[in-house]
Every structure is written in structure tokens, then in C-alpha cells.
C-alpha positions in Angstrom: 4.7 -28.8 9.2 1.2 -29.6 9.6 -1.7 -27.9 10.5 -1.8 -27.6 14.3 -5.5 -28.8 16.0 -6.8 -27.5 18.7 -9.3 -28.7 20.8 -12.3 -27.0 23.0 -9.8 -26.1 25.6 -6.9 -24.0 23.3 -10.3 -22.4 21.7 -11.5 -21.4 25.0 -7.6 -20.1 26.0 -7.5 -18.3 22.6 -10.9 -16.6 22.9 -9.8 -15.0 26.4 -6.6 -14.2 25.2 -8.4 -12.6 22.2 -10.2 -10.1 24.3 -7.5 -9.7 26.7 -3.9 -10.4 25.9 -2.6 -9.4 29.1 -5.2 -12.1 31.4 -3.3 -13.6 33.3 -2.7 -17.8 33.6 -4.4 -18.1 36.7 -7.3 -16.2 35.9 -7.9 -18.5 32.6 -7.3 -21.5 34.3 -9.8 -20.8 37.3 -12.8 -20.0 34.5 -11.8 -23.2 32.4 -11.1 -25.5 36.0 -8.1 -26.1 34.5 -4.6 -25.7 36.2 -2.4 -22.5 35.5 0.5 -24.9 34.2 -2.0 -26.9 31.9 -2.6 -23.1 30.7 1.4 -22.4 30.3 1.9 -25.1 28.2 -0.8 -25.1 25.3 0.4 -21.0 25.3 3.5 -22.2 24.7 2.5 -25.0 22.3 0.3 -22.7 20.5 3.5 -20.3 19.9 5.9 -22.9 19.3 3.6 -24.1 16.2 3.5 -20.3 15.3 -0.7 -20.0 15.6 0.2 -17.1 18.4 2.9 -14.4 17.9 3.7 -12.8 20.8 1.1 -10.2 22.0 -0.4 -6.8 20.6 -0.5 -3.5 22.9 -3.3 -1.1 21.7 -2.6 2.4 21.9 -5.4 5.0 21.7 -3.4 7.4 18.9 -5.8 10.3 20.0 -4.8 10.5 23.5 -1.2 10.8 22.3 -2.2 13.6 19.9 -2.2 11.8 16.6 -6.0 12.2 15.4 -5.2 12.7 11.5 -5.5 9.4 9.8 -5.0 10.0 5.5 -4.3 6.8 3.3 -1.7 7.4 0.6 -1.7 5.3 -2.1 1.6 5.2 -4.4 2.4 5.6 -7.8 6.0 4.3 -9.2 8.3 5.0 -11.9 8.8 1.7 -12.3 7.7 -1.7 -10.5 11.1 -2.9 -9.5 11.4 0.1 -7.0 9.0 -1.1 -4.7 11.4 -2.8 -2.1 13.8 0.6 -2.2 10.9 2.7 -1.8 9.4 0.7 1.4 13.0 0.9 2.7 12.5 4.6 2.8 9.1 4.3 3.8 10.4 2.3 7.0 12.3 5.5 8.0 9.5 7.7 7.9 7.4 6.3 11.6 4.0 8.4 10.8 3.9 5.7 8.1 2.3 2.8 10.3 0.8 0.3 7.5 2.0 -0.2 3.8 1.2 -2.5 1.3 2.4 -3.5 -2.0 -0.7 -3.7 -4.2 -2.5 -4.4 -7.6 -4.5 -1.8 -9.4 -4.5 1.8 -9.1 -1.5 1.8 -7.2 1.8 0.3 -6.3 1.9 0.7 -3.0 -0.7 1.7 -0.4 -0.3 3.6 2.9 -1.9 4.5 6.0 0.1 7.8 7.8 -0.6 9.0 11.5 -0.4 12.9 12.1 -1.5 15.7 14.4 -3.0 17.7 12.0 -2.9 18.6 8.3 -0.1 20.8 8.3 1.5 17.3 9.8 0.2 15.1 7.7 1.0 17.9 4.2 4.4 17.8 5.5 4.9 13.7 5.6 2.7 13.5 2.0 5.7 15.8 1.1 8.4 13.3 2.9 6.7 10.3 0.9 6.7 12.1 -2.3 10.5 13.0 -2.3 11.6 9.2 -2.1 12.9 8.2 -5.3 11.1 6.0 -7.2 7.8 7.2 -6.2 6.6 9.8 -9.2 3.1 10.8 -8.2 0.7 9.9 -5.1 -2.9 10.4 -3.9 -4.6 10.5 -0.6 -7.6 9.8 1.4 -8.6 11.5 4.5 -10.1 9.2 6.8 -13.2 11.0 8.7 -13.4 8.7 11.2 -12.2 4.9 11.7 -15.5 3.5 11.9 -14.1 -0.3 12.4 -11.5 -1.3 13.3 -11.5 -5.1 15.2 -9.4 -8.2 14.2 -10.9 -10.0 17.4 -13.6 -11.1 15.5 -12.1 -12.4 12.5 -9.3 -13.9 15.1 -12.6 -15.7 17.0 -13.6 -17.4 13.1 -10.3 -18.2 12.1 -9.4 -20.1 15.1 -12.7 -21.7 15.6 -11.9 -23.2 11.6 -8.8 -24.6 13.3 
């Protein structure tokens, strides 16, 4: 398939929705002078081409007592293991990002806890999965940025 175009219009949609994925059709239509329906449709058009995937719900972590952020990067026994091991890592939901990476290690992950007992104890879960031989993590101090809405604005504006 091509690349999808959009014009002033689905820019303007895609920069409220940005901000906001829960404004509603009218509300985007009444500040482009546009009708709700005309909104509808480039929504839909714009997900049937696959430039929007559904919607994202942001959850303040803190409030629901999970203020310990550590990154855990991964060493294997060997490179082949990589899919078993994020298998396992799958089962383990204080695991919230992982990445299979070059370098240092093989895989990289980003855990959620409540404290450091919390977060020793799934360090220990993470290290038990076979395949993985050695790891070492990063306490985060403090997630100091932390905003795809602005690289969301750029990307679709190069559309």
C-alpha cells in the first residue's frame, strides 16, 4: 500500500486527537467548522490505512502505588533464546517495556514496582528464566520526559 496523505484538515483532527484521545466528534468538528460525520469518516479512514491504532489510556502508576521504575537490561546464554525468554517475560506484568537489543545487552527492560523489596523480588523472577545468565539494572530517579505527543505532532505533519 502506499503512503496515506493527509491534508490540513486530518492534521488538524490528528493534533486534537493527539492531546486528547477521548475529544469527542462534535467537539472537533465545531473548532474545524466541519461536520461531526466529515470527522467520523477521516477517523475511520485514517485507521483503516493503519496511521491511527486505536487509542492510549494514560495511567498515573504513582497513584496506583507503583513509584519504583529500574531498567533491566539482559544478558543471554545464547542469542537464539531471545523469543523463549520474552515469552517468559510476557508472564511476569511488572515488566511493561522490553526490547531486543544490540550492544551491551540482549534484551532491555523497563519493570514497575512499589518499592525495592518489590522490584529485588521481580529482578529475582527475571533472573530465574532460563536462558537469561546474568542482568544489570538501573534505577530511575525520576522520569524526567516522558511525551510521544510531540514526536506524534512531527511525524504526522511529515505526512
Amino acid at each position: 500500500m502506499g503512503r496515506f496523505k493527509l491534508d490540513e484538515i486530518d492534521h488538524q483532527i490528528l493534533d486534537m486527537l493527539i492531546d486528547n484521545t477521548r475529544t469527542p466528534f462534535t467537539d472537533i468538528a465545531k473548532k474545524l467548522d466541519i461536520s461531526a460525520g466529515t470527522v467520523h469518516v477521516r477517523v475511520r479512514k485514517m485507521e483503516e490505512t493503519g496511521i491511527i491504532k486505536g487509542s492510549t489510556l494514560t495511567v498515573d502508576y504513582d497513584k496506583l502505588g507503583y513509584t519504583f521504575i529500574a531498567y533491566v537490561g539482559l544478558f543471554l546464554e545464547k542469542n537464539h533464546q531471545a523469543q523463549f525468554v520474552l515469552q517468559r517475560l510476557e508472564e511476569i506484568p511488572y515488566v511493561t517495556v522490553a526490547h531486543v537489543t544490540t550492544g551491551r545487552y540482549n534484551l532491555f527492560c523497563k519493570i514497575r514496582a512499589k518499592d525495592t523489596q518489590h522490584a529485588k523480588e521481580i529482578i529475582y523472577m527475571i533472573s530465574e528464566i532460563q536462558g537469561v545468565s546474568r542482568s544489570e539494572t538501573m534505577i530511575s530517579m525520576e522520569e524526567a520526559l516522558n511525551d510521544k505527543r510531540r514526536l506524534l505532532h512531527t511525524a504526522f505533519r511529515e505526512l
